[in-house]
VOGU-3710 file (C-alpha; in Angstrom, 3 decimals, decimal comma):
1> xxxxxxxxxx> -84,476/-30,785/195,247  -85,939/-29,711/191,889  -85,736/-25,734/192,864  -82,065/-26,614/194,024  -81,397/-27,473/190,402  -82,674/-24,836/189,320  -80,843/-22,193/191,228  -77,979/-23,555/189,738  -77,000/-21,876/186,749  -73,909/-21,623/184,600
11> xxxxxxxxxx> -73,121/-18,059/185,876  -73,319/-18,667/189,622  -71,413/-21,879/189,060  -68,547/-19,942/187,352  -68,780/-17,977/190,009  -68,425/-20,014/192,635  -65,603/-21,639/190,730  -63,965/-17,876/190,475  -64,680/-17,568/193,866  -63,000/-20,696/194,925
21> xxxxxxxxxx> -59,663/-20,365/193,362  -59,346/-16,567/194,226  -59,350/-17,914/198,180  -56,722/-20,493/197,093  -54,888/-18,163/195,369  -55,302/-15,830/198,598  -53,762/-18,159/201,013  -50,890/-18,600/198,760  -50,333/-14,681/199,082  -50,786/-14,562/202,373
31> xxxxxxxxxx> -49,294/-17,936/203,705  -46,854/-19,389/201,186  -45,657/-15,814/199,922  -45,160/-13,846/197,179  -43,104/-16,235/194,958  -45,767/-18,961/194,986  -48,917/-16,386/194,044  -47,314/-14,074/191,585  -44,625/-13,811/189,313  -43,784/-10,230/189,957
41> xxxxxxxxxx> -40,066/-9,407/190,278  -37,710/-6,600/191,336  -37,611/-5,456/187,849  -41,402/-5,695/187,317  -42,864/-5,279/190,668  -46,097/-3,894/189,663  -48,255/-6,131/187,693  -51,876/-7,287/187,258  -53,225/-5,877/191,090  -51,954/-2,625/190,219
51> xxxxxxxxxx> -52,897/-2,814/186,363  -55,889/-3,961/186,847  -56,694/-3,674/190,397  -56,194/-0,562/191,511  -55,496/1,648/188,141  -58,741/0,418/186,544  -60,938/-0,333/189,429  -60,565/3,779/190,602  -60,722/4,845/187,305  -63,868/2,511/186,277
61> xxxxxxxxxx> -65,151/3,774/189,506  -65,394/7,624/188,218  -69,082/7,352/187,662  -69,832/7,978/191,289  -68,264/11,904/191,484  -69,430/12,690/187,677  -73,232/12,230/187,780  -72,976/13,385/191,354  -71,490/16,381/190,078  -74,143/16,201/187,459
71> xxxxxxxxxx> -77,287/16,331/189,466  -76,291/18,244/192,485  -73,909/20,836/191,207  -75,109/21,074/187,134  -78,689/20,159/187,786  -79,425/18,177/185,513  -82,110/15,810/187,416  -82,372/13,654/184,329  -80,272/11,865/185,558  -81,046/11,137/188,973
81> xxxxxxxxxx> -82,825/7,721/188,529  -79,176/6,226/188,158  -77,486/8,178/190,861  -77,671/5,959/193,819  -76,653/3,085/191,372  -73,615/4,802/189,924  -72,516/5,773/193,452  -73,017/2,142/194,841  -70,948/1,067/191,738  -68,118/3,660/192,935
91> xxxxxxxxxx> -68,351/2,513/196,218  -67,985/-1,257/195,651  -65,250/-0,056/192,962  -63,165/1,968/195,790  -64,059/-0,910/198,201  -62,156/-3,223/195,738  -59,541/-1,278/195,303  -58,820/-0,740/199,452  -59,172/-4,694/199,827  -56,762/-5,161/196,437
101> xxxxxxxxxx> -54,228/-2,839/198,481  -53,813/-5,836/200,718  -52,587/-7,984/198,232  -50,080/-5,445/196,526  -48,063/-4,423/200,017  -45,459/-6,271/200,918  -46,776/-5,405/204,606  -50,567/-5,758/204,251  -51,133/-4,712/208,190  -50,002/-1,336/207,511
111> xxxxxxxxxx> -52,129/-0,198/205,398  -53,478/2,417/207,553  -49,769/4,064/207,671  -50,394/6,883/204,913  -53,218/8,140/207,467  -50,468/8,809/210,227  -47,400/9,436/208,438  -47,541/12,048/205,605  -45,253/12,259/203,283  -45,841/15,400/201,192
121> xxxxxxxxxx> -43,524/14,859/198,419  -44,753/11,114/197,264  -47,393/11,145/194,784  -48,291/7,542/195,891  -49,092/8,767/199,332  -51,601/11,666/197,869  -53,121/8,482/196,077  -53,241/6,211/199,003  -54,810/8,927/201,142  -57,614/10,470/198,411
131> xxxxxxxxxx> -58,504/7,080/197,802  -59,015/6,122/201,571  -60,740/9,209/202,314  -63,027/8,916/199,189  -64,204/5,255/199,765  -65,380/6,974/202,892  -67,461/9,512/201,479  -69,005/7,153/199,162  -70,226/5,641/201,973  -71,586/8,644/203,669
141> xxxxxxxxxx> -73,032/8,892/199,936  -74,511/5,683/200,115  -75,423/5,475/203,653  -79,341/6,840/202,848  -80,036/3,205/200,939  -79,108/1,966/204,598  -80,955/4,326/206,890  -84,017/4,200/204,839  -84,895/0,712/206,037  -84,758/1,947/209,947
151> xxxxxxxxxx> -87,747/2,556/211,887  -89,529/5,556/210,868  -88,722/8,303/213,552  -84,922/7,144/213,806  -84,923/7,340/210,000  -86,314/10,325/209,088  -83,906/12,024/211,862  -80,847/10,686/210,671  -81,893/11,434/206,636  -82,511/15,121/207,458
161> xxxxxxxxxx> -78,899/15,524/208,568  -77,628/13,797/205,820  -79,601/16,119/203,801  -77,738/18,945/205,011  -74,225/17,547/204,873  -74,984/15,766/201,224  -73,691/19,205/199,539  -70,373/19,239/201,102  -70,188/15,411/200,948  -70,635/16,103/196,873
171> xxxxxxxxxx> -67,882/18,917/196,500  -65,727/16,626/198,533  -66,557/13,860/196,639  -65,382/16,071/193,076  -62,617/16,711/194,606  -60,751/13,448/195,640  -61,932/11,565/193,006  -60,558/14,235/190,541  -56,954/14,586/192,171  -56,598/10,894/192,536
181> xxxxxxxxxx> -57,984/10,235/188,962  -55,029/12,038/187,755  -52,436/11,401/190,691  -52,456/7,572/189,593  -51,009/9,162/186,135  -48,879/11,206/187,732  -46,900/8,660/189,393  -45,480/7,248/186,331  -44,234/10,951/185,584  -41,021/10,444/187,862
191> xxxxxxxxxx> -40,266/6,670/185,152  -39,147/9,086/182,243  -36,719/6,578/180,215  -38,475/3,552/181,621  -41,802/3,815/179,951  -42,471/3,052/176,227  -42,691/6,726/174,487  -46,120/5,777/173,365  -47,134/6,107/176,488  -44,899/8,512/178,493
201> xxxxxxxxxx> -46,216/11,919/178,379  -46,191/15,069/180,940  -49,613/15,494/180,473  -50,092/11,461/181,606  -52,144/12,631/184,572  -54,257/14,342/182,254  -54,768/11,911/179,832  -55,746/9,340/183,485  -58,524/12,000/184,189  -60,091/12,233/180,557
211> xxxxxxxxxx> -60,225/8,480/179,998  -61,531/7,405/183,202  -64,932/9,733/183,200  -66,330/7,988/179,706  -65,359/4,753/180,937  -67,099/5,624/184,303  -70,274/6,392/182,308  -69,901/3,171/180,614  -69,895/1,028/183,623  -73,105/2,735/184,708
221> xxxxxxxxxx> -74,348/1,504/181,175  -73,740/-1,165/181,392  -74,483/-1,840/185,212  -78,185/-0,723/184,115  -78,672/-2,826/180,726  -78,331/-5,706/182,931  -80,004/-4,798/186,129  -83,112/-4,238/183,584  -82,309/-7,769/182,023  -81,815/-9,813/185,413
231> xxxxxxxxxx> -83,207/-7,986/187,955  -86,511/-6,809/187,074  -85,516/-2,682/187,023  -87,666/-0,491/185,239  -85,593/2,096/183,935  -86,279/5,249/180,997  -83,859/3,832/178,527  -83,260/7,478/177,192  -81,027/8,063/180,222  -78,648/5,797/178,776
241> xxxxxxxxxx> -78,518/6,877/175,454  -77,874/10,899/177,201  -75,240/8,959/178,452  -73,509/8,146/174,898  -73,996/11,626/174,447  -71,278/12,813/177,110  -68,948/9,999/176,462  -68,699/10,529/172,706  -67,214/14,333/173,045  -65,254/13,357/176,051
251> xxxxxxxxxx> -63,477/10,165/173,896  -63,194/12,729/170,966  -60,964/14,764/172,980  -58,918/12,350/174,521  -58,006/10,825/170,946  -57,450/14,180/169,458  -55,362/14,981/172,588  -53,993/11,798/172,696  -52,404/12,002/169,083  -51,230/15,736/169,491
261> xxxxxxxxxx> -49,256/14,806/172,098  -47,723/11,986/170,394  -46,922/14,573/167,250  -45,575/17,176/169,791  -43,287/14,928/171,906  -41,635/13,060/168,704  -43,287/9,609/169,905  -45,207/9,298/166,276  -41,885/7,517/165,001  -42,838/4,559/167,158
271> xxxxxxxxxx> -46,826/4,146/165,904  -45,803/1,461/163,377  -42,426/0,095/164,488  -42,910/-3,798/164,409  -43,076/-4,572/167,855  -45,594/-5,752/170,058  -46,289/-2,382/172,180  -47,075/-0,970/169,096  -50,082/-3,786/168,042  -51,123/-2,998/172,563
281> xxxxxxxxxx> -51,034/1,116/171,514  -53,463/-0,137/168,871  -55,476/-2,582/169,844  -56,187/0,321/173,272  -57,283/3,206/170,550  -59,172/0,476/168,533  -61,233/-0,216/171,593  -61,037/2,971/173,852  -61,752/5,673/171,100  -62,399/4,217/167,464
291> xxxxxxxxxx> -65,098/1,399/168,245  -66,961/3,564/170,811  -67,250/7,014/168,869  -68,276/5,254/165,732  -70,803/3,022/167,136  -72,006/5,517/169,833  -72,735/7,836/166,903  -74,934/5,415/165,082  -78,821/5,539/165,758  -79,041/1,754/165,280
301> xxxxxxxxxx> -76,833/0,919/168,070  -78,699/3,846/170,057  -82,236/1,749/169,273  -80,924/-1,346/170,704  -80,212/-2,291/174,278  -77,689/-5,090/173,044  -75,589/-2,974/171,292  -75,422/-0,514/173,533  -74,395/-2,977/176,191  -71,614/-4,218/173,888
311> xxxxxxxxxx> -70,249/-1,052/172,392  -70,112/-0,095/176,739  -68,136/-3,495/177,237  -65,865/-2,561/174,170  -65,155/0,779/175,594  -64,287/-0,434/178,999  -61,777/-3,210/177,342  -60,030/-0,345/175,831  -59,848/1,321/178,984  -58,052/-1,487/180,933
321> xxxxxxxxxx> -55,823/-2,230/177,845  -55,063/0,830/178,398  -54,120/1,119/181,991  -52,398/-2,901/181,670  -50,383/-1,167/178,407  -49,417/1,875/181,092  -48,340/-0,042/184,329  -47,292/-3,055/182,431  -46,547/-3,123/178,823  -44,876/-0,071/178,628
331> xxxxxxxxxx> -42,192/-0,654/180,868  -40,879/-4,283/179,657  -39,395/-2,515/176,975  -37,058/-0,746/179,694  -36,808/-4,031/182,166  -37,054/-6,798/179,830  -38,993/-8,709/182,549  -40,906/-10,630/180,123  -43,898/-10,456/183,038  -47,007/-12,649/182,281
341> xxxxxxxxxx> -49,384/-13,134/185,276  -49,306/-16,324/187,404  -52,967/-17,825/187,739  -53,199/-16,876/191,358  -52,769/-13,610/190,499  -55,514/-13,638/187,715  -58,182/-15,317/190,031  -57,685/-12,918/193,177  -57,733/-10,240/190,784  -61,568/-11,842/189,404
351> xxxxxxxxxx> -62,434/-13,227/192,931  -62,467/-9,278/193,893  -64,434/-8,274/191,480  -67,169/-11,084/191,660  -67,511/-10,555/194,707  -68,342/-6,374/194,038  -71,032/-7,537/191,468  -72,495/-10,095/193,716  -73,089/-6,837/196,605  -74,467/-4,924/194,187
361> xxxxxxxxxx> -76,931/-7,493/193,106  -77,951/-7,623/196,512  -78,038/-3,500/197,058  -80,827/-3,865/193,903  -82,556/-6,264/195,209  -82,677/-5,862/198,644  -82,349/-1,908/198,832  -84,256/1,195/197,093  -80,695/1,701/194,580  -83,721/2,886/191,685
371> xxxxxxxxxx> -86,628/4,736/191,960  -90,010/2,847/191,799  -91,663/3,957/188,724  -95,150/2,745/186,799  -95,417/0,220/184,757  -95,183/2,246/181,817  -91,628/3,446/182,205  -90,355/-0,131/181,719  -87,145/-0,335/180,256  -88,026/-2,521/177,448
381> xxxxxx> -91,120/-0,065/176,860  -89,339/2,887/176,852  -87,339/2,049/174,106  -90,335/1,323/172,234  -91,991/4,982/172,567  -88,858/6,295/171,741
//
């Protein structure tokens, strides 16, 4: 009874409690219909699953293709002890985003449709189809953890052909994940006069594909902090300081991009009109580009694991106010919908993602996601020697 007690924590209570009301709010969805689990409309039809859902999820998700791309294609093998965790995180990412799907069609069953019927000319059915097909290299990518815990003959067999597909699985793996990065901007090019000028651009798809790598990177940092923290990983804590390294250039760009644009287009009128998408364009460069650079660049933040962790969680804020501000915010100016989520909707959008952290818990624990290294490269002592 006593270790009963203590299994139960304040964490795995909230999520059980998470947990709970996302599978109430599910079988409102699924059995009572849209009207009781959301408070989308005609004139704001996509809302928190596709704000949050599905625009965030993929691009939070982008850590899987970039150090992929990293170790196999640029070599840079310093990086390896946090590839198989930063393609599990894609993986369970993508994973959420296929099983969010279900919630956002109106006919759930066919979700398989964009596989059969093509239509070239809809940007939403290039998404729908890279995103399919590159859940299911991720777990081709991922399959190894798996196979590794068959018998020895069977397992050796099956890694060796892996092995020689894992190239092509990589440079297929690039490829999706970039076109879809950028597709999922590209289909709010066709809503010119609907969106907010702040955040209408031709270049949208760009500006998708430059903001999701950094905030990849910082899901991997922050994936790691705390698998070090709660799960007993020994990890070289430089890796995730070379990891601030690539996100502070890459954020540099995007705000310096970011603002040209604005200039160019003749949006810059609306950066302090007195209006409430104006304090959301903020508040996303505040937390997206400002707080991260700044803090990223300072070696006292660099020396400690907290900080890091938090100046990671900040970053990744600013990314979904910034994807909420795009598929949301942006175009109640146009609709005056006045949308604000319905609980339900809030809860299956958490219940989803609980549920992703929970698996990868158990992929750490149970499976070889990080390399087994000496004592000496603990994470808490590496950021000592350093």
């Amino acid at each position: 009874m006593l270790s009963l007690v203590k299994k139960v924590t304040l964490w795995r209570v909230i999520w059980v409690v998470i947990v709970g009301l996302g599978l109430y709010g599910s079988y409102l969805r699924f059995f009572k219909g849209w009207q009781a689990a959301t408070n989308l409309t005609d004139a704001q039809p996509w809302g928190i699953w596709v704000g949050v859902g599905t625009l965030c999820c993929v691009g939070l998700s982008a850590s899987g293709f970039a150090i992929s791309a990293a170790v196999y294609l640029l070599g840079m093998e310093r990086y390896r002890p946090v590839l198989r965790a930063a393609i599990l995180i894609s993986f369970l990412g993508y994973a959420t985003v296929c099983l969010g799907m279900l919630y956002e069609l109106g006919l759930p069953w066919r979700i398989y449709h964009p596989l059969i019927y093509w239509n070239h000319r809809s940007v939403l059915f290039d998404v729908a189809l890279c995103v399919m097909t590159y859940t299911l290299v991720l777990a081709l990518e991922f399959l190894p953890q798996l196979l590794e815990k068959l018998p020895g003959g069977v397992s050796r067999t099956l890694l060796h052909w892996h092995d020689k597909m894992l190239l092509g699985l990589v440079l297929a793996g690039v490829l999706l994940s970039s076109m879809h990065q950028s597709f999922l901007g590209g289909l709010f090019l066709i809503m010119k006069g609907r969106i907010y000028p702040l955040w209408y651009s031709p270049y949208l798809h760009a500006m998708f594909y430059m903001s999701a790598i950094p905030a990849g990177l910082a899901v991997v940092i922050m994936g790691m902090y705390l698998s070090t923290r709660s799960l007993g990983v020994r990890l070289d804590y430089s890796i995730l300081t070379g990891l601030t390294k690539v996100i502070v250039p890459l954020l540099s760009v995007y705000g310096i991009f970011r603002f040209v644009n604005l200039l160019t287009s003749g949006a810059a009128s609306y950066l302090f009109r007195p209006r409430m998408e104006t304090a959301g364009f903020w508040l996303e460069i505040l937390l997206l580009v400002v707080a991260p650079v700044v803090l990223y660049s300072r070696q006292r933040v660099l020396n400690n694991p907290v900080a890091l962790y938090w100046t990671s969680a900040l970053l990744v804020m600013g990314f979904i106010v910034n994807r909420v501000n795009v598929a949301v915010t942006s175009m109640e100016f146009a609709t005056h919908a006045n949308y604000v989520p319905k609980w339900p909707e809030m809860f299956m959008t958490m219940m989803m993602i609980a549920v992703a952290v929970w698996v990868f818990r158990l992929c750490v624990i149970y499976l070889d996601v990080f390399p087994r290294l000496p004592a000496a490269s603990d994470f808490t002592l590496s950021l000592t020697s350093d």
